[in-house]
N, C-alpha and C positions, 0 to 999 in steps of 0.2 A: 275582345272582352277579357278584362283581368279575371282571374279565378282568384275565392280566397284563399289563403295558406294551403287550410290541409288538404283541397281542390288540385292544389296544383301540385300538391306531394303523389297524390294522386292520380293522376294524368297519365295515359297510357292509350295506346296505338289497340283499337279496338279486334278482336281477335274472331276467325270466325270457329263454329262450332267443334269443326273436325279437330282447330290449334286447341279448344277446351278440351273438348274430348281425352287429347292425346296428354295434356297439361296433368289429369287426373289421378296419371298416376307418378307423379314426383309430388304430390301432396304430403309426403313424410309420415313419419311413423311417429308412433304414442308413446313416448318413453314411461316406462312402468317408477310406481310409487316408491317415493325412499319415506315417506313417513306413512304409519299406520292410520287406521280408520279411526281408531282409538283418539290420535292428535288429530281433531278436527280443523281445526284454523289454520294449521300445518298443511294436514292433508288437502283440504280446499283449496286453500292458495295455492299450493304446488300442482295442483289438476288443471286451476284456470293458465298458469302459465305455461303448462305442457298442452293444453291446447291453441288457447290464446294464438299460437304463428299459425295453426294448422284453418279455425275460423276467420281469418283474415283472409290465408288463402284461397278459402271457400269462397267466399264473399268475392273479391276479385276475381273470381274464375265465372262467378254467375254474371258479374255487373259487366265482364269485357262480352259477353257475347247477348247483352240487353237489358237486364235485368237490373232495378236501381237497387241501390244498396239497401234503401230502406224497405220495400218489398222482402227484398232476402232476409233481412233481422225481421223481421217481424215473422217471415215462415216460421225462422228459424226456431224462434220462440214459440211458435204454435206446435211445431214436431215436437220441439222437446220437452211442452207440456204435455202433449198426447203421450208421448215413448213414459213415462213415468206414471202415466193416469194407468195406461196399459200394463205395464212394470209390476203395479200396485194390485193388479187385478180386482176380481169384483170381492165383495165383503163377504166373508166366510160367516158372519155373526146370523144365526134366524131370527133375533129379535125377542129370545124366549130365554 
């Protein structure tokens, strides 16, 4: 069976847990902001690309030991609305 393109860029020798496991910690580190909060569009851009290699490896580290990719983006996206909703805490306002 031919795989499409980005299938077979993707292709890898399935891993078992103990190799993720151990995988987790060469996940790399965050390199800190060179533009302020202030420059938004800056500083946004510059965050998704400092993490951008780090979510990829996430993502590969779940999918080699079972897990599809699309499962994982979707958690992914459900944590990190909850981590923000949490973040955000509850509303300080009484209403009055």
């Amino acid at each position: 069976m031919k795989l499409p393109a980005p299938d077979r860029e993707r292709a890898h020798v399935r891993l078992t847990s103990k190799d993720a496991m151990n995988m987790t910690t060469s996940v790399g580190a965050v390199p800190s902001p060179t533009h302020s909060a202030n420059e938004f569009l800056a500083h946004e851009t510059e965050c998704r690309s400092a993490l951008k290699p780090l979510l990829d490896g996430l993502i590969d580290m779940a999918e080699s030991v079972g897990w599809s990719r699309r499962t994982v983006a979707s958690t992914l996206i459900f944590l990190a609305a909850q981590h923000v909703s949490v973040s955000a805490g509850p509303s300080t306002s009484s209403g009055t």
